[in-house]
NUROVEX-892111 format. One record per atom (N, C-alpha, C): residue in three letters; x, y, z. Coordinates in steps of 0.1 Angstrom, whole numbers, plus 5000, padded with zeros to 4 digits. Last residue first. Example, Ala and Ser with C-alpha at 12.3 -4.5 7.8 and 13.67 -1.06 7.14 Angstrom:
% residues 2
ser512849785071
ser513749895071
ser512950005079
ala513249435078
ala512349555078
ala513249675078
***
This chain:
% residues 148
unk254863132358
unk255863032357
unk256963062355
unk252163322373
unk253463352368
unk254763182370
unk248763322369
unk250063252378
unk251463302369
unk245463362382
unk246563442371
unk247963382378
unk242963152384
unk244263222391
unk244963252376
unk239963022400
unk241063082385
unk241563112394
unk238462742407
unk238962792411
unk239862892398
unk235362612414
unk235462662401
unk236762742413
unk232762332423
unk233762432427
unk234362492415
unk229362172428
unk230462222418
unk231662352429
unk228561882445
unk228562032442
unk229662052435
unk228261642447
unk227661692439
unk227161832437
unk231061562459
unk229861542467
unk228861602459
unk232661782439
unk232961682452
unk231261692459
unk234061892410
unk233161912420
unk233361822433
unk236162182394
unk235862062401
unk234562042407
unk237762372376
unk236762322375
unk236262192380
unk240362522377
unk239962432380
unk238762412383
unk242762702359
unk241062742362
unk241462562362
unk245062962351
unk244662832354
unk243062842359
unk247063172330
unk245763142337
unk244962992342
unk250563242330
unk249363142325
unk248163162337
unk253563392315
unk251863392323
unk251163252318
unk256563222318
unk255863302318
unk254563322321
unk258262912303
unk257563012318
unk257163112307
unk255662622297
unk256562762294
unk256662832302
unk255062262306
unk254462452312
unk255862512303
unk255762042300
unk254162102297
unk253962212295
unk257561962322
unk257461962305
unk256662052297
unk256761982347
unk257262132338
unk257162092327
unk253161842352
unk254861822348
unk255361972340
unk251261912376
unk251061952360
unk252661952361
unk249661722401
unk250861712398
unk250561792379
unk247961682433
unk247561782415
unk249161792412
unk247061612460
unk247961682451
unk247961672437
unk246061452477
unk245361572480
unk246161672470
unk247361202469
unk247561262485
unk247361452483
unk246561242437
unk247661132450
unk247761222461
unk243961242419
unk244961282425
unk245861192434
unk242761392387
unk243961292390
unk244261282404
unk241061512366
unk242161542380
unk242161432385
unk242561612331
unk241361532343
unk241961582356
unk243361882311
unk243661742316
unk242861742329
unk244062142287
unk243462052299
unk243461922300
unk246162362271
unk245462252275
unk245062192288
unk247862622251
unk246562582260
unk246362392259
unk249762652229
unk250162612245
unk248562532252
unk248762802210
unk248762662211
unk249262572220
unk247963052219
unk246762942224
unk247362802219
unk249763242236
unk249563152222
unk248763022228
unk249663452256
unk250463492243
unk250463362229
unk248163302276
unk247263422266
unk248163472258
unk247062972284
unk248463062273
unk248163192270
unk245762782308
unk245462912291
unk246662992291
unk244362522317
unk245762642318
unk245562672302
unk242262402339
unk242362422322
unk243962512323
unk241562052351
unk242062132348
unk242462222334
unk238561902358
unk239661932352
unk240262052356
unk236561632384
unk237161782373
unk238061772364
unk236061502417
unk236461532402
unk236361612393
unk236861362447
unk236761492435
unk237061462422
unk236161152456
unk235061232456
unk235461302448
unk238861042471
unk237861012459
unk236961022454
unk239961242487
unk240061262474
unk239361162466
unk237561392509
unk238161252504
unk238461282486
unk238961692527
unk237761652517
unk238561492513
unk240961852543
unk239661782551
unk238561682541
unk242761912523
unk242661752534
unk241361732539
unk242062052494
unk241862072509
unk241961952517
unk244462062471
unk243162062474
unk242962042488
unk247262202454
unk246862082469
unk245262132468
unk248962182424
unk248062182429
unk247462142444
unk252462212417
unk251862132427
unk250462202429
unk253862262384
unk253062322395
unk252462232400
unk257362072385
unk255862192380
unk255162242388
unk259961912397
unk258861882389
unk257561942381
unk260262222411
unk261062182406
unk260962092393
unk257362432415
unk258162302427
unk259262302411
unk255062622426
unk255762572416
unk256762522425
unk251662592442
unk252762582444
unk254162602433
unk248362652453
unk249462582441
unk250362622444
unk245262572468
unk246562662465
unk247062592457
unk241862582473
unk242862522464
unk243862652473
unk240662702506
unk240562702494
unk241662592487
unk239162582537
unk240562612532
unk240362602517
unk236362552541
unk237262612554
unk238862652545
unk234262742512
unk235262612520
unk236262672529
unk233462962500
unk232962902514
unk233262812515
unk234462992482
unk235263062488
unk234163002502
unk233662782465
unk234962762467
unk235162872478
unk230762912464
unk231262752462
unk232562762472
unk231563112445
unk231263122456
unk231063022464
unk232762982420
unk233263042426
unk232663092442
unk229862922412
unk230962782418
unk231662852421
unk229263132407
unk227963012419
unk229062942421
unk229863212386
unk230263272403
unk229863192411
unk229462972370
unk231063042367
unk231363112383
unk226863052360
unk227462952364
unk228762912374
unk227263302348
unk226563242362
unk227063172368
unk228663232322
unk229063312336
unk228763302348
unk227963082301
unk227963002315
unk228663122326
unk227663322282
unk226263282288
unk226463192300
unk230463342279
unk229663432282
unk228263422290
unk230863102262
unk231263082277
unk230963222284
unk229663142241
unk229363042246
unk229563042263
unk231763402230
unk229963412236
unk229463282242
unk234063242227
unk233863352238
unk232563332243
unk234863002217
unk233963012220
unk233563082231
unk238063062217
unk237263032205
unk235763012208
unk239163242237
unk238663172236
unk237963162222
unk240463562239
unk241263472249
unk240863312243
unk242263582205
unk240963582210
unk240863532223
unk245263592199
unk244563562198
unk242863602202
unk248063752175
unk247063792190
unk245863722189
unk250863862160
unk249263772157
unk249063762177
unk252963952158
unk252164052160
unk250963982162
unk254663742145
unk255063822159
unk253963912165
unk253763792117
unk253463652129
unk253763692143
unk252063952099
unk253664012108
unk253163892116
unk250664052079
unk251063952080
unk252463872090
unk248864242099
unk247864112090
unk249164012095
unk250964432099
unk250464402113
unk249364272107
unk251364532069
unk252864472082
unk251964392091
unk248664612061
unk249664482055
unk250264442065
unk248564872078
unk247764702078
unk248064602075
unk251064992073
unk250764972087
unk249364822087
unk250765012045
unk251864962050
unk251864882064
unk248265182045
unk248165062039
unk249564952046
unk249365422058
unk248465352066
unk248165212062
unk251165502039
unk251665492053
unk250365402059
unk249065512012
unk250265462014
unk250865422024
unk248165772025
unk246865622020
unk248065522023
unk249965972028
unk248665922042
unk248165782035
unk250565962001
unk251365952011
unk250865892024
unk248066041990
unk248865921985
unk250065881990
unk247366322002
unk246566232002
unk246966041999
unk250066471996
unk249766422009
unk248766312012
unk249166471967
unk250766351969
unk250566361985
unk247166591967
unk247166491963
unk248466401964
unk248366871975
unk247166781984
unk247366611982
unk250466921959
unk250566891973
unk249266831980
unk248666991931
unk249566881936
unk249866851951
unk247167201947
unk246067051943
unk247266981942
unk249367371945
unk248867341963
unk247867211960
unk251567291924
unk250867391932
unk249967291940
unk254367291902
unk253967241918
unk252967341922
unk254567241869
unk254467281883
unk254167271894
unk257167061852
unk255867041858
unk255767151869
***
């Protein structure tokens, strides 16, 4: 058989098709590679953005914001003394951005101005927390990027 330059095209063309098919198959079925979406209902929670700074700005005109803590038992949430904890309510959301089957939320709960999330619960590594509270019939909205 001879080799000329239409063969060489055509086995670089079936080489390039080949290498690049490999690269899509591997990365589809490669589990280690799977990446989520941050939310299943991105565009939904796109349109409450507003919403989203108003409570954010909310929170940053309070005399003392949320903080959090990691403690031994998990992350210690404190909300502000000066407010009656029987007034607040909300949730909490904590988002996994390496696997959403980590993600979940829970009510707020509190005992002496404190927010108890048990290590059981947490993986270390990143997580995004977002408290979504209100008090007195205003809304608050606190995120944080947190390292566990």
């Amino acid at each position: 058989m001879k080799f000329n330059w239409g063969t060489g095209i055509v086995i670089a063309f079936v080489g390039f098709i080949s290498f690049i098919m490999y690269f899509v198959i591997s990365m589809n079925t490669d589990k280690a590679l799977d990446h989520d979406l941050v939310t299943e209902d991105y565009y939904k929670q796109e349109l409450e953005f507003q919403n989203d700074i108003d409570k954010e700005n909310n929170s940053k005109s309070l005399t003392k914001n949320l903080t959090w803590k990691k403690t031994n038992e998990g992350i210690v949430i404190t909300f502000p003394e000066s407010l009656e904890i029987n007034s607040i309510t909300g949730n909490v959301f904590l988002y996994r951005p390496s696997n959403k089957q980590f993600d979940f939320e829970t009510d707020i709960s509190l005992s002496n101005h404190n927010l108890l999330i048990p290590d059981k619960r947490l993986l270390d590594g990143r997580w995004n927390i977002k408290v979504d509270w209100q008090y007195n019939g205003k809304s608050y909205l606190y995120k944080k990027e947190i390292i566990y």
